[in-house]
C-alpha positions as CSV (number, residue, x, y, z in Angstrom):
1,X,-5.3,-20.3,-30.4
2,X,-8.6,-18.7,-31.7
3,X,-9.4,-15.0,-31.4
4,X,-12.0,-16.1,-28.9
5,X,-9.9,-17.4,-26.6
6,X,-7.2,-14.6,-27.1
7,X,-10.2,-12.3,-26.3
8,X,-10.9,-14.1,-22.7
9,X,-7.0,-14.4,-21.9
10,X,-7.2,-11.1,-22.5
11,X,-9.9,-10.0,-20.1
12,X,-8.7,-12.5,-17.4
13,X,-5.8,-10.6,-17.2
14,X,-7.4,-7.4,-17.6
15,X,-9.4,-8.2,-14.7
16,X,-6.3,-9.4,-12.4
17,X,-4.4,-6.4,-13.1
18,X,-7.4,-4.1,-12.2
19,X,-8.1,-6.3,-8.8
20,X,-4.1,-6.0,-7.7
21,X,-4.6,-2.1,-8.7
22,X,-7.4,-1.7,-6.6
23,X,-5.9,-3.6,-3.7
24,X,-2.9,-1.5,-4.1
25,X,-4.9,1.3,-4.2
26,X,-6.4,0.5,-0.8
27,X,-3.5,-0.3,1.2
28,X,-2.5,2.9,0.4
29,X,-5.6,4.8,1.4
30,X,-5.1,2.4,4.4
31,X,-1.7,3.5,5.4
32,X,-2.6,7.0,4.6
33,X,-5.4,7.2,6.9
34,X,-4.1,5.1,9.8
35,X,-0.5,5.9,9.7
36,X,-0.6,10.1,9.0
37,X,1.1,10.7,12.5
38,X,4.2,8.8,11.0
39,X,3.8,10.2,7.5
40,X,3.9,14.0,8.4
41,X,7.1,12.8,10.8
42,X,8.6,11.9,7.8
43,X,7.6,15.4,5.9
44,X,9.0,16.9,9.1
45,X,12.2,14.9,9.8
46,X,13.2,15.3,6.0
47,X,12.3,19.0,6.2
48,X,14.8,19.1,8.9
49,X,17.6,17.5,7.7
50,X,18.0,19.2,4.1
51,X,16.0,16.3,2.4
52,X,18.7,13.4,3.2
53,X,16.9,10.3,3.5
54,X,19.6,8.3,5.5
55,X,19.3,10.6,8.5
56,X,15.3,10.0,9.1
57,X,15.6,6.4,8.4
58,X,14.1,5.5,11.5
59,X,11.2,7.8,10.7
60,X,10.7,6.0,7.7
61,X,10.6,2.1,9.1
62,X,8.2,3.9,11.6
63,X,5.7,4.8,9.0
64,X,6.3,1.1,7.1
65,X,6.0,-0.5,10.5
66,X,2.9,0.8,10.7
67,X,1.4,-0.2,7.6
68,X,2.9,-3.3,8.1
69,X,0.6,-3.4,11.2
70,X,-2.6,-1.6,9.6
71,X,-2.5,-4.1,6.6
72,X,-2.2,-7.5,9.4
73,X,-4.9,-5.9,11.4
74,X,-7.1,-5.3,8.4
75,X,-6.6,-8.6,7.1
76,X,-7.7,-10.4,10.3
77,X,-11.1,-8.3,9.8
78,X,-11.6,-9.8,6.9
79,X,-11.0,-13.2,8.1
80,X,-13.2,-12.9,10.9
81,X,-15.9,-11.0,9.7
82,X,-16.3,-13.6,6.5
């Protein structure tokens, strides 16, 4: 294979790993910002119970349930507004 196309390899999967990064990224800021009721239940519940994760596990599937919900609606936004 020549050095040139080494070199584009190379930036096509430079550029997927930045795009999946990104999107990561925002699902996060996502989740963050639409699920911080469930998130500071979490802080709370484990606070509570001396930092055991098994006793605030429905706390937890709360706060994923949520994302779950926040990344669904999101995506039907996109789909619609495109």
């Amino acid at each position: 294979m020549s050095d040139y196309a080494e070199s584009k390899m190379a930036d096509v999967q430079f550029t997927y790993e930045l795009q999946r990064t990104l999107k990561m990224a925002t699902e996060k800021e996502l989740c963050e910002r639409v699920c911080k009721k469930q998130a500071c239940a979490i802080q709370f519940c484990l606070q509570r119970r001396n930092y055991q994760e098994s006793k605030c596990a429905e706390v937890i599937k709360r706060y994923y349930d949520c994302c779950a919900a926040a990344k669904e609606a999101e995506q039907k936004t996109r789909t619609t507004s495109s």
